[in-house]
ZAPA-425559 format. One record per residue (C-alpha): y, z, x; residue in three letters. Coordinates in steps of 0.1 Angstrom, whole numbers, padded with zeros to 4 digits, always signed. Layout:
YZXALA;...
//
This chain:
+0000+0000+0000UNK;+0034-0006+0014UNK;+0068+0000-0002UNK;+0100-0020+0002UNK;+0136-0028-0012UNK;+0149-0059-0015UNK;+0181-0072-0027UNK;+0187-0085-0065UNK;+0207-0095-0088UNK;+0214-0073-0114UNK;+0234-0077-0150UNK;+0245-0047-0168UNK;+0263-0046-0203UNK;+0292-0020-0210UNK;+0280-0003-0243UNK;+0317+0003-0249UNK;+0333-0035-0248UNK;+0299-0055-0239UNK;+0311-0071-0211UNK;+0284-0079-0189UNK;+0290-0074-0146UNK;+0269-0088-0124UNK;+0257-0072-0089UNK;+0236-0071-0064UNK;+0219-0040-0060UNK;+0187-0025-0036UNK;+0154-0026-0057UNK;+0126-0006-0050UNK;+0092-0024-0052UNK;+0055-0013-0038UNK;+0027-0037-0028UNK;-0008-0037-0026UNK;-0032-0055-0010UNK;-0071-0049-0018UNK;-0098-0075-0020UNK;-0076-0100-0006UNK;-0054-0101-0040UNK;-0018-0093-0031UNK;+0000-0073-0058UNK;+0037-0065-0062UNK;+0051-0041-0086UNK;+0089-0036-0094UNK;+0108-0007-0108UNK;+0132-0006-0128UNK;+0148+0026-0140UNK;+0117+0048-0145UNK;+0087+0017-0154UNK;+0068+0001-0131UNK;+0064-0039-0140UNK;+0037-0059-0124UNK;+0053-0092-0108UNK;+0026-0108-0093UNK;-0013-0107-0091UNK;-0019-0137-0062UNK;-0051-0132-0048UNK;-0043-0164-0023UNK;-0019-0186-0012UNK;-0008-0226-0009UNK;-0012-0239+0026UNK;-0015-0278+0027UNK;-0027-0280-0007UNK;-0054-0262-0005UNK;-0059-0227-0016UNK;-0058-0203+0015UNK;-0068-0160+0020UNK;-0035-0140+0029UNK;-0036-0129+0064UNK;-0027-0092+0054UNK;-0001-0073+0037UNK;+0031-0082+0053UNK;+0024-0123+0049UNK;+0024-0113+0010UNK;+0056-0097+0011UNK;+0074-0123+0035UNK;+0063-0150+0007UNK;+0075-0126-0022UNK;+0115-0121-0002UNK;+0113-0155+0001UNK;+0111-0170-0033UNK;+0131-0143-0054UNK;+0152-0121-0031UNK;+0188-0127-0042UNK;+0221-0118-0015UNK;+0257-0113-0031UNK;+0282-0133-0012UNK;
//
């Protein structure tokens, strides 16, 4: 299991006026890596929420094993983390 942040864009609403912000804010999310099926889970306020259940990858084509952990991770950042400018 490994744990990690990663930037993201975030919306809120204000109850008050309902004008919506935007931000970019650390997330917290926790991987896991069993089997050979990578699995990364996000939180948001108090609920964990499943994101992805990839038990391999793309390499060529063809469907590949993960090397470990951190490969899994690397691939996740890389398709969804979001920086502010």
């Amino acid at each position: 299991m490994s744990n990690f942040e990663m930037s993201m864009r975030v919306f809120s609403t204000d109850e008050d006026t309902g004008e919506v912000t935007e931000s970019y804010e650390m997330v917290p999310h926790r991987a896991t890596f069993e089997d050979g099926v990578l699995e990364i889970f996000r939180t948001i306020g108090d609920t964990e929420h499943k994101m992805v259940h990839q038990p391999y990858k793309w390499v060529d084509g063809a469907k590949a094993d993960w090397n470990d952990i951190d490969e899994g991770i690397a691939w996740y950042k890389a398709g969804t983390e979001e920086v502010g400018e």
